[in-house]
C-alpha positions in Angstrom: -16.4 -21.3 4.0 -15.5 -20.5 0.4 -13.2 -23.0 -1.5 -9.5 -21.7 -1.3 -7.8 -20.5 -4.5 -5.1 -22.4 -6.3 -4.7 -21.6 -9.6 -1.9 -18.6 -7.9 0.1 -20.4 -5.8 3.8 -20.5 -6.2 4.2 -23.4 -8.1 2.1 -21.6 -10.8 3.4 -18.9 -11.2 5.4 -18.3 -14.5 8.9 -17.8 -14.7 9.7 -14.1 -14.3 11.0 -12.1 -17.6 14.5 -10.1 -18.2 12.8 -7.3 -17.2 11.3 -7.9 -14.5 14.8 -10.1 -12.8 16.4 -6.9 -13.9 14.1 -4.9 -11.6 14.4 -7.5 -8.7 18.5 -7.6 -9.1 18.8 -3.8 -8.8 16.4 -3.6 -5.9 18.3 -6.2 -4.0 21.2 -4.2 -5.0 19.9 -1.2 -3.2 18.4 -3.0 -0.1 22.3 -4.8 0.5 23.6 -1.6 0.1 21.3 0.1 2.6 21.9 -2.5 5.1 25.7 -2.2 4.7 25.8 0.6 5.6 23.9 0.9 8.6 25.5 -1.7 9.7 28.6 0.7 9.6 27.5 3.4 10.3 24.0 3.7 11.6 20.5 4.7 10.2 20.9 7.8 10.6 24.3 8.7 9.2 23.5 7.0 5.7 22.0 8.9 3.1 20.6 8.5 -0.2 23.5 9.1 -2.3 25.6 7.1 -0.1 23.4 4.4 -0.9 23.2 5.1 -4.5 26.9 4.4 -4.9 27.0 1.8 -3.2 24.8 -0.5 -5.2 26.1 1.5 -8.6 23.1 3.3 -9.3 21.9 6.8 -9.6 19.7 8.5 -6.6 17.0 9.0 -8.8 16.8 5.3 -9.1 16.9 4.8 -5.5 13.7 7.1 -5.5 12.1 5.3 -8.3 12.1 1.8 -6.9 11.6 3.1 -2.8 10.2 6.6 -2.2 12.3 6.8 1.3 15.1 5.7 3.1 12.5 3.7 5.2 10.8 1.9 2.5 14.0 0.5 1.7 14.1 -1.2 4.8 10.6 -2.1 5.2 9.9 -3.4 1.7 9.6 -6.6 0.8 8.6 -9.9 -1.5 6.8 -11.8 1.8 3.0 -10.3 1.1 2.2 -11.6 -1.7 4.1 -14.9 -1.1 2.2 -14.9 1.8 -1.7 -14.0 0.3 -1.0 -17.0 -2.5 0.3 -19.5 0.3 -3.0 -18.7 2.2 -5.2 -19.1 -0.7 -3.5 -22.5 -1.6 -4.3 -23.9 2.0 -7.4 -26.4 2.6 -10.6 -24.8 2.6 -11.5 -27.2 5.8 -8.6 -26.1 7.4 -8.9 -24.2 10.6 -8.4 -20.3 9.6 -5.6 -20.4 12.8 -4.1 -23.4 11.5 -3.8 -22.1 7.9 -2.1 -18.4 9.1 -0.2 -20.4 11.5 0.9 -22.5 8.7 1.8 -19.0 6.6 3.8 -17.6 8.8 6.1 -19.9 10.0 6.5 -20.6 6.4 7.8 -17.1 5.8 9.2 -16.4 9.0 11.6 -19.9 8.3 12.2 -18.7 4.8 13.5 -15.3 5.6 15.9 -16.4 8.8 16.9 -19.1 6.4 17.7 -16.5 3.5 18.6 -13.0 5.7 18.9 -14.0 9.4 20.9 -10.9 10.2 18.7 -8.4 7.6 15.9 -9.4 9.8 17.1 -8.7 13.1 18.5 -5.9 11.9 15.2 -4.5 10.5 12.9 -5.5 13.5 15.7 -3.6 15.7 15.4 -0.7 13.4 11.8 -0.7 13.9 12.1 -0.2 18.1 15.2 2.2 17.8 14.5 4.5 14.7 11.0 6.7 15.4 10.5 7.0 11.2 11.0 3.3 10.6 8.5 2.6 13.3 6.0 5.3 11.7 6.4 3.6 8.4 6.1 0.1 9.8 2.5 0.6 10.9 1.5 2.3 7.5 3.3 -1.0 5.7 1.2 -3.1 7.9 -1.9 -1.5 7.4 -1.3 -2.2 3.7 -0.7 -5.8 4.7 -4.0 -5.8 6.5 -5.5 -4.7 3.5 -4.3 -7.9 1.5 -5.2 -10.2 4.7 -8.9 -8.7 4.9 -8.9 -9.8 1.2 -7.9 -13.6 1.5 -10.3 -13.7 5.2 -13.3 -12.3 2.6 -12.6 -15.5 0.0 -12.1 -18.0 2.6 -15.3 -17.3 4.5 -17.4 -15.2 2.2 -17.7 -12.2 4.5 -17.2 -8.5 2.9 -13.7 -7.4 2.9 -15.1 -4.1 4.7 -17.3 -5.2 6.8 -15.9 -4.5 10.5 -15.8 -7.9 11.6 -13.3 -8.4 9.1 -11.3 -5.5 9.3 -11.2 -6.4 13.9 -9.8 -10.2 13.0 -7.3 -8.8 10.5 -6.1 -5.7 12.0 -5.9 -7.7 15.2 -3.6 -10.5 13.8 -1.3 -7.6 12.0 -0.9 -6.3 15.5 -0.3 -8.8 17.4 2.6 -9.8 14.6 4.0 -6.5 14.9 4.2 -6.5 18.8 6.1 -9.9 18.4 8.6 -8.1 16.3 9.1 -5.4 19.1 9.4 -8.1 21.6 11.8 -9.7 19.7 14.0 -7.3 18.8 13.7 -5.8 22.5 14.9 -8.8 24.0 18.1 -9.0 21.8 16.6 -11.9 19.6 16.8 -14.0 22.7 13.8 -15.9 21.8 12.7 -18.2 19.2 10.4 -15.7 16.9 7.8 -18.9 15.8 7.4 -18.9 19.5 6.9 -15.4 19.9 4.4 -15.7 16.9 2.4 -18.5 18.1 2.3 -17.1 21.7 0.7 -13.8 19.8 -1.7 -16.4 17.4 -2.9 -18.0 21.6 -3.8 -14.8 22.6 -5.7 -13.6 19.6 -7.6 -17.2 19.3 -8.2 -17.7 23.6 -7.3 -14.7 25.2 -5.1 -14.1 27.8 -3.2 -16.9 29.7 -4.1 -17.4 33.3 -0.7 -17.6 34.3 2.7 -15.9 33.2 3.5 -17.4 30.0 
């Protein structure tokens, strides 16, 4: 196994210019509109320009900072929190340990900052047919970034299919947690739900009815 990277972890990482919190701010102020909304009125009954008002800004900015409705949802800041947070672990560290590790991370930082903007976007993503289509192109993306960290912790070739199996099998089994979550009303604990999906992908399936 490769050393993991540090030099990119959050800690280093250098405090963000005007510009860019300018950019942050009005995308936040788009996403908080969005979610207003729906919340009032439903996915499908919000529109663009409805959103644009909203969050004080023209359509055309909408577009420029999320090229859909459902990329307004979908987008986030957690991928590439979540790439540098799996470079900075312990290069002895178990790989299931280490995305374990990840995700409750992010999964504890986003309930803790937007517990109701997450259920709301996981139920989107079992109710709405587009926001489910876009989720699986999002994830693939995300894929794409995991394959990358997988190819510097153990040296294997980003594109080799051995990679692209483990990483397209952990992306799916996130997403089916999601569903199940969202499905069940929030019901359950979703670090459960994650580290039930993490068992199955590292031991197969349970011999008896989880």
């Amino acid at each position: 196994m490769t050393p993991a990277h540090t030099s990119s972890t959050p800690a280093a990482r250098p405090p963000l210019g005007l510009r860019e919190r300018k950019k942050i701010k009005t995308r936040q102020a788009i996403r908080n509109a969005t979610y207003a909304l729906i919340e009032e009125q439903g996915y499908e009954a919000t529109t663009i320009e409805q959103i644009a008002e909203r969050a004080e800004v023209s359509p055309s900015t909408v577009f420029r900072y999320f090229p859909a409705k459902e990329d307004i949802v979908l987008t986030d800041e957690w991928d590439p929190v979540m790439l540098e947070e799996l470079r900075a672990r312990p290069a002895d560290e178990a790989w299931s340990d280490s995305l374990r590790y990840v995700l409750h991370k992010a999964l504890d930082l986003s309930l803790a900052e937007e517990p109701e903007v997450t259920r709301l976007r996981t139920r989107l993503m079992v109710d709405v047919p587009a926001v489910r289509s876009r989720m699986f192109e999002s994830m693939s993306a995300t894929g794409q970034l995991l394959r990358q960290a997988v190819a510097e912790r153990t040296g294997l070739d980003p594109d080799s299919l051995e990679v692209r199996v483990l990483t397209m099998s952990v992306i799916g089994g996130l997403l089916e947690a999601s569903h199940y979550w969202a499905e069940n009303d929030h019901r359950d604990d979703v670090r459960d739900l994650v580290d039930r999906a993490l068992e199955v992908l590292e031991h197969g399936l349970p011999t008896a009815k989880p």
